[in-house]
C-alpha positions in Angstrom: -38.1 47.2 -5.0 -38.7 44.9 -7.8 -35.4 43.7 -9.8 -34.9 45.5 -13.3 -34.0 43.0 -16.3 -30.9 44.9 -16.1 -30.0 43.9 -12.6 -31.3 40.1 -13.2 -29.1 39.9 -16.6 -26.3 40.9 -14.4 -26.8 38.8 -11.6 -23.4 36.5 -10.6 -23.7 32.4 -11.9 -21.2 30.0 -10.4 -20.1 28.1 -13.6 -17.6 25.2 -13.6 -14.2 26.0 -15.1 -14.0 23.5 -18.3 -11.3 20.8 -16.7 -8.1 22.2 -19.3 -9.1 25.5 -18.1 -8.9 24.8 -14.6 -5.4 22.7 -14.9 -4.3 25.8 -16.4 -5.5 28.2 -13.8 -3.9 25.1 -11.2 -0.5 25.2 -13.0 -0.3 29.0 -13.5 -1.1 29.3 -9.6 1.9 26.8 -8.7 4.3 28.1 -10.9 3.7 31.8 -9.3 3.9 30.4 -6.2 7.5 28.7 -6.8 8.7 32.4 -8.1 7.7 33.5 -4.8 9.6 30.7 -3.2 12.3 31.7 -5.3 12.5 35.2 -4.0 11.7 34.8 -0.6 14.8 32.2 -0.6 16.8 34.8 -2.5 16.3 37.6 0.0 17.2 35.3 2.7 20.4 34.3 1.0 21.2 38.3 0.6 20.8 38.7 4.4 22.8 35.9 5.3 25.5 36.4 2.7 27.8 38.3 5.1 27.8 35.4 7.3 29.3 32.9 5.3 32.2 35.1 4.1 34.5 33.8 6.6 33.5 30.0 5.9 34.2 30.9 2.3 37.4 31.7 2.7 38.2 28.9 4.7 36.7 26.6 2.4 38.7 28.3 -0.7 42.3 28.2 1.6 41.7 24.6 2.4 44.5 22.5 1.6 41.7 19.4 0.1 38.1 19.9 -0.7 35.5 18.8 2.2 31.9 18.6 2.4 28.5 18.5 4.1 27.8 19.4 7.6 30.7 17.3 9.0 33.4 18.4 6.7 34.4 14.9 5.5 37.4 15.1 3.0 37.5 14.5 -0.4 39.5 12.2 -0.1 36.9 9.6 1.4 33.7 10.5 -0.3 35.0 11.1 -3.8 33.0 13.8 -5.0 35.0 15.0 -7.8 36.7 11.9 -9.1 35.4 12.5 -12.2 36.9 16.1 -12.2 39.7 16.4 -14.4 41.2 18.3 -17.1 38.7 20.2 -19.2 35.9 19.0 -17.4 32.8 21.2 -17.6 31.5 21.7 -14.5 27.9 24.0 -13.7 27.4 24.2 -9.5 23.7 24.5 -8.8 23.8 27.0 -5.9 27.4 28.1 -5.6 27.3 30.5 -2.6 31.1 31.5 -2.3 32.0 29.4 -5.4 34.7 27.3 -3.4 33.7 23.9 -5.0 34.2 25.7 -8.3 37.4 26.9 -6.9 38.3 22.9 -6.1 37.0 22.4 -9.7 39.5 24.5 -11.1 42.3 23.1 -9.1 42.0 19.5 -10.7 41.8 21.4 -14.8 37.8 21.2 -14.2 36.3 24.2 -16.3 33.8 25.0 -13.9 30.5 28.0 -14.1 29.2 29.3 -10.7 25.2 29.6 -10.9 23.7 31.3 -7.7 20.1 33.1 -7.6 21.4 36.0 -4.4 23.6 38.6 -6.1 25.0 39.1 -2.4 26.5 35.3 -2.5 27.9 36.0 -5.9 29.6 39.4 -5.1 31.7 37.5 -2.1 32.3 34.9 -4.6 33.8 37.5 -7.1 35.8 38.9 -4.2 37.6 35.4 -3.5 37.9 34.6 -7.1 40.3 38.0 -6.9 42.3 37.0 -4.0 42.7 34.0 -4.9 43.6 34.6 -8.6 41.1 32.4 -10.2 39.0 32.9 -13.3 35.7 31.0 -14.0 32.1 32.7 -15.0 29.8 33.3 -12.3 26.1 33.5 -13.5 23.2 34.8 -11.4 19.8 32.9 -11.8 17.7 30.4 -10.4 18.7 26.6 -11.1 15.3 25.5 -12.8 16.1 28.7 -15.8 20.2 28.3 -16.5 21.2 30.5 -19.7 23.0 27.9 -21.2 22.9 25.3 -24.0 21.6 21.7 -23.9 24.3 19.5 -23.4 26.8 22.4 -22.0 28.0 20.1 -18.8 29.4 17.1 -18.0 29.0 17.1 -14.5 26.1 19.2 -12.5 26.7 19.8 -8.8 24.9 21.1 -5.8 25.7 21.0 -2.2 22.7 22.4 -0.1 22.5 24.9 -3.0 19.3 24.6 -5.5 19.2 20.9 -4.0 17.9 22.2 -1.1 16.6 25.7 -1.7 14.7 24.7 -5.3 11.6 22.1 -6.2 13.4 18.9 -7.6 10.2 19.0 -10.2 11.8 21.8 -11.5 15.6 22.1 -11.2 16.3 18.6 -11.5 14.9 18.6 -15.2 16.8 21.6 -15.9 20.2 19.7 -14.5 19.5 16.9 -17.5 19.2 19.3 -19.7 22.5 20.6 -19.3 24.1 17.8 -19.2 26.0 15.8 -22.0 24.6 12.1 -22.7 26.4 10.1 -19.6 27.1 13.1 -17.3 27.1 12.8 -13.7 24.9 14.8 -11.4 26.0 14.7 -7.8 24.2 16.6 -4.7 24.0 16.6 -1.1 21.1 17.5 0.7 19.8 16.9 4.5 18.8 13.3 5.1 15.2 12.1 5.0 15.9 11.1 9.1 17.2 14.1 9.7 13.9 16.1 8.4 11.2 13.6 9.8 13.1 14.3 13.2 13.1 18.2 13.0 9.3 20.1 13.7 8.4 22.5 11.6 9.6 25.6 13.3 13.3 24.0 12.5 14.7 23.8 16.3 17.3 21.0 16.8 16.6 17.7 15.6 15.1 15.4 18.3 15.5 11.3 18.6 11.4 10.8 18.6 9.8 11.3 14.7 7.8 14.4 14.6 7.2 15.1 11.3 5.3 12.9 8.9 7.6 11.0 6.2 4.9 11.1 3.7 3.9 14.6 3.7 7.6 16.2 3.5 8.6 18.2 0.3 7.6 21.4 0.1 8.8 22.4 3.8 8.5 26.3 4.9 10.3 27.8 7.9 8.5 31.1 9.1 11.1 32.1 11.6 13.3 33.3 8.5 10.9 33.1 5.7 12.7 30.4 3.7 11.2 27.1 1.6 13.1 24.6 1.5 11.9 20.9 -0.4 12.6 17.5 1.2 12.5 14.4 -0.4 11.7 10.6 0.8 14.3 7.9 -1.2 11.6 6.9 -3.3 10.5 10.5 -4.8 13.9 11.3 -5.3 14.2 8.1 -7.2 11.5 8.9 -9.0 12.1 12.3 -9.6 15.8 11.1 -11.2 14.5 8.1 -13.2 11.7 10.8 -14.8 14.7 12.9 -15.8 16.4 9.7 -17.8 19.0 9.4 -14.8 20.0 6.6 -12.7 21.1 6.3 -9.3 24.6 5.1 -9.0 25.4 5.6 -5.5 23.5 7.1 -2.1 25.8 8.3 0.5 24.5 8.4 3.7 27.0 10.8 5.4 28.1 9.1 9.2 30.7 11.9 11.1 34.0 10.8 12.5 33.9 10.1 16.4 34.6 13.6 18.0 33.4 15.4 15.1 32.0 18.9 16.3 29.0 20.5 14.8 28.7 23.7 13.0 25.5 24.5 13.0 22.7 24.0 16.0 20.4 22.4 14.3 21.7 18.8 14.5 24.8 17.7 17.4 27.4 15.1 16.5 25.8 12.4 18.6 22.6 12.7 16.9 24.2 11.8 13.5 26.2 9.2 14.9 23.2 7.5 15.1 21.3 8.7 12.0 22.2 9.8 8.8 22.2 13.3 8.6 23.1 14.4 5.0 22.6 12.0 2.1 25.1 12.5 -1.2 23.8 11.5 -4.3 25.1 10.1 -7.6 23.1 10.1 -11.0 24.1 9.0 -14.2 22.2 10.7 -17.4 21.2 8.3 -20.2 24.2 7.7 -22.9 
């Protein structure tokens, strides 16, 4: 049957998307995608929430702060020597708030920001015990409810440094902070990540995962996202945000250390760094 002028008017046309039109349909694509990202790493945070109670509490009974993987002491990687009295503090991922907690303990006024409400309600439970009063705030690291300029130190230790794009929560951390305030994280190492596949088993001694393409990393045995940097992204990332790197700790653990979790063993990262701490300075 012959086609009606009806049916021809009607027929589909590929047209090309003006180029603005396009980068907007690009950008609003990428943006939904990191809310899902968001929520997948949220729900995983509620499930696991339970299991870090007990860690928590160590954490919040320890006699000095430690941190990372290896539980290195305060003492020797100086993580809050700028902490003192009246210093505000915002933690980037807070979990069980017990680096707030070690905020508190040196005058710091210190704000607890997680995105999993599960994380947040064991934090509320130690903050009873342990007689402590600080805000605990629940939302995502790149969208903070608070003023410019609220902050004068941001932290995050495996919390929206790990679980967050840097393109997005690291320009949110400048913007809370005053001219000259510190921004300190720790994240897993670059060698660490270039040595672990992709389904996240325990990290080998041969590279198996290329340098280059690390970032956005996904893990489908527990539906997490997690982002991975190079040094020179993160550099670039910082210096974009007016900050400049101060110090890079590459995290080395004490002969006899013993691991806590199964994804990296003690001999491994007495050979390679395994965790990285960084130090930023905003702009004065």
């Amino acid at each position: 049957m012959a086609r009606t002028t009806r049916q021809r008017r009607h027929t589909p046309v590929e047209e090309e998307l003006p180029a603005e039109a396009a980068e907007r349909l690009a950008l609003m694509a990428e943006a939904a995608r990191q809310r899902e990202d968001v929520e997948r790493n949220r729900a995983a945070w509620n499930r696991w929430a339970t299991d870090y109670c007990m860690p928590g509490l160590r954490a919040w009974q320890a006699d000095e702060p430690f941190w990372g993987l290896w539980e290195l002491p305060e003492s020797e990687l100086n993580v809050l020597d700028e902490v003192g009295e009246g210093t505000d503090v915002i933690e980037l991922g807070c979990g069980t708030a017990y680096a707030c907690a070690w905020v508190a303990e040196r005058g710091g006024m210190p704000v607890g920001l997680d995105v999993a409400e599960a994380q947040l309600e064991s934090a509320r439970m130690l903050l009873k015990q342990f007689g402590h009063e600080f805000p605990l705030v629940r939302a995502s690291a790149d969208e903070v409810p608070f003023a410019d300029e609220s902050f004068d130190i941001a932290l995050s230790e495996y919390g929206a440094s790990t679980w967050l794009d840097p393109a997005r929560w690291v320009p949110e951390a400048a913007r809370l902070l005053r001219p000259g305030g510190l921004l300190v994280f720790v994240v897993n190492s670059s060698y660490l990540m270039t040595c672990t596949s992709e389904e996240g088993y325990v990290a080998s001694s041969e590279l198996v995962r290329d340098y280059f393409d690390m970032g956005r990393c996904e893990f489908a045995a527990d539906n997490t996202v997690e982002y991975h940097l190079g040094h020179g992204d993160w550099i670039r990332v910082l210096g974009a945000n007016g900050f400049s790197v101060e110090d890079l700790v590459e995290v080395r653990p004490r002969e006899g250390a013993e691991a806590r979790y199964d994804f990296v063993s003690a001999d491994w990262a007495r050979r390679w760094p395994s965790e990285e701490i960084w130090r930023a300075r905003k702009a004065r």
